[in-house]
C-alpha positions in Angstrom: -78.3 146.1 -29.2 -77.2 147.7 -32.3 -76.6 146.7 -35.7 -73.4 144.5 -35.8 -71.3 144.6 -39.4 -67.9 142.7 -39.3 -65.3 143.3 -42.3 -63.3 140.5 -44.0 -60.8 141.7 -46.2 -57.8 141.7 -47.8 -56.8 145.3 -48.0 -54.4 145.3 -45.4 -53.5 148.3 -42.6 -51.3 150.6 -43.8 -53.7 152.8 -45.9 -57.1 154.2 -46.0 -59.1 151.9 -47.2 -60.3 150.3 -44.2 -61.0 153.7 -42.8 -63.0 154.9 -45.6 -65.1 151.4 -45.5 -65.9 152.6 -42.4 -66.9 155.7 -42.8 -69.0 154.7 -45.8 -70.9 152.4 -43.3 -70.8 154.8 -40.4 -71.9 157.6 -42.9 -75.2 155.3 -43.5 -75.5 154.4 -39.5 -74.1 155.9 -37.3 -75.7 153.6 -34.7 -73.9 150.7 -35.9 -71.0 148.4 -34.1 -68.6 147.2 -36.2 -65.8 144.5 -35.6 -62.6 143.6 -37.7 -62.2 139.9 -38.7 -59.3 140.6 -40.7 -57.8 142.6 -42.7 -54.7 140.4 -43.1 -56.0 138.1 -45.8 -53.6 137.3 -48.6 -54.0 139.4 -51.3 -56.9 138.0 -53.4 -57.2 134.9 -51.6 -60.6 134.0 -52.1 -60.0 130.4 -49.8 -58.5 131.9 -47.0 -61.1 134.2 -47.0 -64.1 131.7 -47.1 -62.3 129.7 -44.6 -61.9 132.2 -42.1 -65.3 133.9 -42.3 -67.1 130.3 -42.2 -65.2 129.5 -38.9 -65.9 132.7 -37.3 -69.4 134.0 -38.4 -71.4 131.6 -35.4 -69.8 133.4 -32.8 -71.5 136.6 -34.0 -75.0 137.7 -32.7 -78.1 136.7 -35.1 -78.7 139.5 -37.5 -75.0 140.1 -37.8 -74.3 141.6 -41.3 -70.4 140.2 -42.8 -69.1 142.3 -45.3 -66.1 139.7 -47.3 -64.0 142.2 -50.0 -61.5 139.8 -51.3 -61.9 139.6 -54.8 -59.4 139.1 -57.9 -61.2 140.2 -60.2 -62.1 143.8 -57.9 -63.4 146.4 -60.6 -64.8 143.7 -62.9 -68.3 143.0 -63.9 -68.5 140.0 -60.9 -71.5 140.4 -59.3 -72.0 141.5 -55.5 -74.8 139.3 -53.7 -76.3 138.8 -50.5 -76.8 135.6 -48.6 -79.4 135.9 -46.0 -79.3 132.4 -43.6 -81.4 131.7 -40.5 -78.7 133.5 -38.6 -77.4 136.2 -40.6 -76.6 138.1 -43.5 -73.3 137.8 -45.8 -72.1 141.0 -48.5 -69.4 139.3 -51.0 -68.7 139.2 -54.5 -69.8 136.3 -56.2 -66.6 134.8 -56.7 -66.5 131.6 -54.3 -65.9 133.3 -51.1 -68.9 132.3 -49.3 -69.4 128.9 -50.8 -68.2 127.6 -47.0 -71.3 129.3 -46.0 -73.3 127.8 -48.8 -71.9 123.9 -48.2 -73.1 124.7 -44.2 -76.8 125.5 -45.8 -77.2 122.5 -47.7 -78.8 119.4 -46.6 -76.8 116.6 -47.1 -79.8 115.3 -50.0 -79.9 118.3 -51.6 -80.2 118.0 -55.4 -77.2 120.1 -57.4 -77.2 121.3 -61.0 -75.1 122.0 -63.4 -75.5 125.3 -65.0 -73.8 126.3 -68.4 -70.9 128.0 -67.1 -70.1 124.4 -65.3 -70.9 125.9 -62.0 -73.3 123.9 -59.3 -76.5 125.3 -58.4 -78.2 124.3 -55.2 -81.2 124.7 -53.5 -80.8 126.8 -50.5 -83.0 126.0 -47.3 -85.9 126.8 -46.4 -85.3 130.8 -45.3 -82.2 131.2 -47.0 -81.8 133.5 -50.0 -79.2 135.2 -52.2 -80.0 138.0 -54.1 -77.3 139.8 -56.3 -77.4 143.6 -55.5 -77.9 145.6 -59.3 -79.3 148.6 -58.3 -75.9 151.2 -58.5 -77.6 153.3 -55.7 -76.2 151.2 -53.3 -72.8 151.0 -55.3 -69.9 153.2 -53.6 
């Protein structure tokens, strides 16, 4: 089967932007499927967003890669990161948009942190990671 990338966004249809995400992707593999969640998400609403990405990600195939752009602060210094999970991987800024994601990972005893910024910190399973991605090679 080949690689499966779905798109969650917020940049709507009536412009190029979704077309040049795609050929960015296509441009890097042309081998790869990829399927439209949405593009219909409220502009910069990072809770619709997480929502609808946590309830449709299961029905993907394992190894599915989700891209989430829906991000307020777009053209900031936030932080892009990927979440890899038993089942797949998740592209997002770090803004709160996957933290659905991250409440399905955590064991209902799992220890939580405060960090300075007043955010929680919690240990992700056994397999799970999330990196942030720094290197501007695979900035476009």
């Amino acid at each position: 089967m080949a690689p499966l990338i779905t798109l969650t966004t917020d940049f709507g249809n009536s412009d190029a932007y979704v077309a040049s995400m795609k050929g960015v992707i296509l441009s890097i593999n042309p081998q790869v499927s990829i399927v439209d969640i949405s593009h219909a998400i409220e502009p910069q609403n990072i809770l619709q967003a997480a929502y609808i990405i946590s309830t449709t990600h299961s029905y993907f195939p394992r190894g599915t890669v989700h891209v989430v752009v829906v991000d307020p602060g777009v053209g900031s210094q936030r932080k892009l990161v990927i979440l890899k999970t038993h089942s797949a991987f998740f592209l997002a800024p770090d803004n709160g948009v996957l933290s659905y994601i991250i409440q399905e990972l955590k064991p209902a005893s799992s220890p939580t942190t405060d960090s300075a910024a007043g955010l929680q910190q919690i240990q992700l399973p056994k397999g799970a990671a999330a990196v942030a991605i720094t290197n501007q090679r695979y900035w476009r």
